[in-house]
N, C-alpha and C positions, 0 to 999 in steps of 0.2 A: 181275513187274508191268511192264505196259507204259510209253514214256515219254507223257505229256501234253504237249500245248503251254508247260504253267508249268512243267513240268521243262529245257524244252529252253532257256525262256527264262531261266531261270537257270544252266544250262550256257553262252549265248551271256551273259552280262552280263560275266563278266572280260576281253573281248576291245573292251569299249566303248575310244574311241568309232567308233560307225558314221555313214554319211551321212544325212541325213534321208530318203532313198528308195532302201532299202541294196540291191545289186545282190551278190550273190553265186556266184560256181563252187561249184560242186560236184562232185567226183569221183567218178563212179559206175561200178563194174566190170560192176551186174548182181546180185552178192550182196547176201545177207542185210543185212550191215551198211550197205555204202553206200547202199542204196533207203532202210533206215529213217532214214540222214541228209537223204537228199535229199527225204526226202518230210517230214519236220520242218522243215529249213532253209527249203522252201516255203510253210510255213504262218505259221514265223515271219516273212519277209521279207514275205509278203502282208500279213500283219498291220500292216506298217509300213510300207503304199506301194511298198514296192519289188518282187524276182523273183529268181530263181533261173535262173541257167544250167547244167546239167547237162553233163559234159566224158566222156563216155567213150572208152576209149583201147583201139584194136583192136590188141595187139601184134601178132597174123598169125601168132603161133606154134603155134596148134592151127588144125585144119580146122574146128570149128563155131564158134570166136571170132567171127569177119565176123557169122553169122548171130545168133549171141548177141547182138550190140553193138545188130544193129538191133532185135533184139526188145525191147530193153529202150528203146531209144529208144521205140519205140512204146508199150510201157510208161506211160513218162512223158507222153507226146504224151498220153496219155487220159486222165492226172490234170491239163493244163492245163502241163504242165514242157517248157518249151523245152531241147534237148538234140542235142549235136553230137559227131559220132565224128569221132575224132582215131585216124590213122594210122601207126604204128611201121612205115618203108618204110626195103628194103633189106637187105643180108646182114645176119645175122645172126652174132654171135659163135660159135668151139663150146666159149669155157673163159669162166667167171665170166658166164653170162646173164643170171642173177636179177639182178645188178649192173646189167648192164647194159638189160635191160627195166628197170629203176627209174629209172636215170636215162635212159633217154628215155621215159618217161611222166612224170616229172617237167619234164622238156624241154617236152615237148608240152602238157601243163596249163599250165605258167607261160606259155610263147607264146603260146595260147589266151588267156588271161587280160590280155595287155602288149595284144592286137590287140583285144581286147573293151571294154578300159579297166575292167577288173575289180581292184577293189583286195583282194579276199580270197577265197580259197579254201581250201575246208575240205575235210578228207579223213575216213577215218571209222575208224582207229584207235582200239581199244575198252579197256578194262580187261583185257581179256585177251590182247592186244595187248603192250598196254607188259610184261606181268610176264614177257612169253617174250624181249619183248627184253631186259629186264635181264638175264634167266637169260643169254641167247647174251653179256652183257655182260662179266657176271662170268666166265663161263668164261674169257673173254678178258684176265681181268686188269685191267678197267676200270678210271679211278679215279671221285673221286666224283660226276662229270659225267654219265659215262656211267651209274652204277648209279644217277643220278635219272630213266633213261629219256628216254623220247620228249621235246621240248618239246610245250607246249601252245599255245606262241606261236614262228613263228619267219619274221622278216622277210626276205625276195629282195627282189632287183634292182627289179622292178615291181607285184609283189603281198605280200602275208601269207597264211601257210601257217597255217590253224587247224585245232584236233583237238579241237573241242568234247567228242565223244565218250571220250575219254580215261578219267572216272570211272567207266565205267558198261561194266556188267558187257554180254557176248554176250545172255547169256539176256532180259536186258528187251529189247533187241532183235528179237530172234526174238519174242517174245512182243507188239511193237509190229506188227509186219509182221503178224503172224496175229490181231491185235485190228482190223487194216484188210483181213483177207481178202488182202493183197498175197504173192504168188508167188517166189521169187527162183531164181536160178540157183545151183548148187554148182558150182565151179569145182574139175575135177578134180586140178588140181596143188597143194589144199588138203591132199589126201592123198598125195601121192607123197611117199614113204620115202627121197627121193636129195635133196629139199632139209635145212638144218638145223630150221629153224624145227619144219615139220611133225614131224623124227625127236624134238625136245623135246618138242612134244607129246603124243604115243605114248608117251614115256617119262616123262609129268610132271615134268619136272626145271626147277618153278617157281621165282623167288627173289624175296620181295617186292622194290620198288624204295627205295633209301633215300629214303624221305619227306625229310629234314634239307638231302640234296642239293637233290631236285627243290624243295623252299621256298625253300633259298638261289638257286637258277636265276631260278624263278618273280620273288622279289624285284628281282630287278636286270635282267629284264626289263620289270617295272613302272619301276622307276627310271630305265631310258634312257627309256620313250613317256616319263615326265615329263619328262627333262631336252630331250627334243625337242621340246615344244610350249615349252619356257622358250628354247630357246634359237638354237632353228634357225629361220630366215628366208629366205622365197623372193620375190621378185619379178625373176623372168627370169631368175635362177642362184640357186644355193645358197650361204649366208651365215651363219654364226655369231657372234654377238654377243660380243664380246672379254669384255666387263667378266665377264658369264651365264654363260660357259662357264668363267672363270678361279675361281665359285665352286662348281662342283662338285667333288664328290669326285672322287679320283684315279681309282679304276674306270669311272666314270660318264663321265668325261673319256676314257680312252683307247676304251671302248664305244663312246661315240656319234661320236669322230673316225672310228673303225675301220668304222661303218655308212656314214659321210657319202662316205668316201672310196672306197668299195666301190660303192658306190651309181652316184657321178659315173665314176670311172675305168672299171666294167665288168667288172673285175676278180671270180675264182669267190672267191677265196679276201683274209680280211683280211690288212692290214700283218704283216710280222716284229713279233714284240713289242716287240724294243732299238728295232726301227725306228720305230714307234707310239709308245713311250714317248719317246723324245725330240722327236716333231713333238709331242707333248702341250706337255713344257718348252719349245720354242718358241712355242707360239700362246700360251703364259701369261708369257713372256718381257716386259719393258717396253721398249716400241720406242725404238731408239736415233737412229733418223733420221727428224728430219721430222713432220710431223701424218701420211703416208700410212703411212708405213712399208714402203716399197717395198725397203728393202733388207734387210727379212727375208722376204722370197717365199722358196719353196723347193718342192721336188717332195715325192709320196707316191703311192706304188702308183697309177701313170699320173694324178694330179690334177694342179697347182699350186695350191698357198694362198699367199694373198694378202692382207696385212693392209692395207684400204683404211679411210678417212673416209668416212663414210655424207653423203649430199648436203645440204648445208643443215644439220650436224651436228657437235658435234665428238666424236661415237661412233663407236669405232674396232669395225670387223668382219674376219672372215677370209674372203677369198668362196674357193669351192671349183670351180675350173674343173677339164676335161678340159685335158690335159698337150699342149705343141703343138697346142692350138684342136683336136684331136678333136670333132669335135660329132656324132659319128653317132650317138648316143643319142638329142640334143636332138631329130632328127629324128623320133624315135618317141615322142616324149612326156617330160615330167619323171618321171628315177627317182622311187625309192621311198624316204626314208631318214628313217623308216619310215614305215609304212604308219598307223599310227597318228598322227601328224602331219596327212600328207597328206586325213585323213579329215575334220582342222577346219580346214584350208584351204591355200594355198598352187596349185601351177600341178593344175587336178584335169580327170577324166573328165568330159564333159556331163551322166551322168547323178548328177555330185555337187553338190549345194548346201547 
């Protein structure tokens, strides 16, 4: 059964909230799956005043990619979907490609997205999707992180990575594309026998995903967007509210330090743990000097925090600068920390209000 508009709109509601004229990326290869996101996500964001930007990414590693890329742009040009090929230039690896095409197409969509002022983009990982990657999971030895799969939510630097698509099986898919007459491309390294993913499929070697995980994931990324509109404060730099942040829970507290400071510093990867956990006992610490508290400043994964008196106040916050006045981010716009935050207000994109 194909999807409808009210299906898609309940696929997009766990991801709320959005801007009042939502502007979205969209990852499209060309395939099956990606067209029936992009041409859904179209109809929802029209619905609500805003658009759709289409991101296609030409890795340059077959001879008819270039020409695929544009065909599909044109594609979209003719249902009304603005859409831009993105370039994977330069040598290319000859050990671990797949790796390495993923991350520079993820590369390239997020940049696309930081220069667009795009705070979300969605990919189009399907239900059949996640259960092959559990399987390659388990093999692996996972624990129970990994056997909850893919997330459905997962916040960078400048935008949110959504996989609305996630529940829902290929076949409605396919079966949406051919309810719109829409065409798609087979990309032939869906089949080649040298990658793993493809060799599981061939051999069925499904594994459901632990539900139990992927709920406990799912929850405590509900928990940090909360603890982030409770607690996080921008006007000109990034600020945490001492008293707010000293009442969340322990997980809740070192999550949303570990986004704030990832965020500001630039940093791929979060804090050490030992190391996160004790700037947590610090920022929850009772200042020992002073209404500023200046003499418990200290560093974290390129930040410095800062526990100042808010002006005209005697509420203490922690503000969150780049380390040594870095400001080369500030340059390109306020991070993302997260993106859900930033959607109800704080430093935003023009096309947000």
């Amino acid at each position: 059964m194909r999807l409808t508009a009210e299906n898609f709109a309940l696929l997009m509601a766990p991801f709320a909230p959005f801007e009042n004229h939502p502007v979205l990326a969209v990852a499209v290869s060309g395939g099956r799956d990606s067209l029936a996101l992009a041409l859904l996500a179209n109809d929802w964001a029209k619905a609500r005043g805003g658009a759709i930007v289409a991101l296609i990414v030409d890795h340059g590693l077959r001879p008819a990619a270039a020409r695929e890329a544009e065909a599909t742009r044109e594609l979209l040009a003719r249902r009304g979907i603005d859409a831009a090929i993105l370039r994977w230039r330069g040598a290319k690896p000859t050990h671990g490609l797949q790796e390495a095409a993923r991350a520079a197409r993820y590369g390239l969509l997020f940049e696309a997205c930081r220069e667009r002022g795009i705070l979300h983009l969605l990919v189009a990982h399907h239900a059949d999707d996640q259960a092959e990657t559990v399987a390659m999971r388990a093999a692996r030895g996972s624990g129970a992180d990994g056997l909850a799969g893919m997330a459905a939510l997962v916040e960078q630097r400048h935008a949110r990575l959504l996989r609305p698509l996630l529940p829902v099986a290929r076949a409605r898919l396919t079966a949406t594309l051919e309810a719109l007459g829409v065409a798609w491309i087979e990309d032939p390294s869906n089949a080649d026998p040298r990658f793993e993913r493809v060799r599981l499929r061939m051999e069925g070697g499904m594994e459901r995903r632990d539900e139990k995980a992927a709920d406990g994931r799912a929850g405590r990324e509900g928990r940090l967007a909360r603890a982030a509109v409770d607690v996080l404060e921008i006007d000109g730099e990034l600020g945490l509210d001492r008293v707010s942040f000293g009442r969340l829970g322990a997980g809740v507290k070192a999550g949303l330090l570990s986004r704030a400071v990832q965020a500001v510093g630039g940093r791929d990867h979060p804090p050490r743990r030992e190391r996160l956990e004790r700037a947590v006992g610090r920022l929850c610490a009772t200042a020992s000097r002073g209404k500023s508290g200046k003499s418990q400043d200290f560093t974290l994964s390129e930040c410095r925090l800062m526990l100042r008196q808010v002006p005209s106040s005697r509420r203490l916050r922690w503000i969150v600068r780049p380390e040594n006045g870095k400001e080369n981010d500030r340059k390109e716009g306020q991070p993302l920390v997260p993106a859900a935050f930033f959607a109800c207000g704080g430093l935003l994109p023009p096309h947000v209000d």
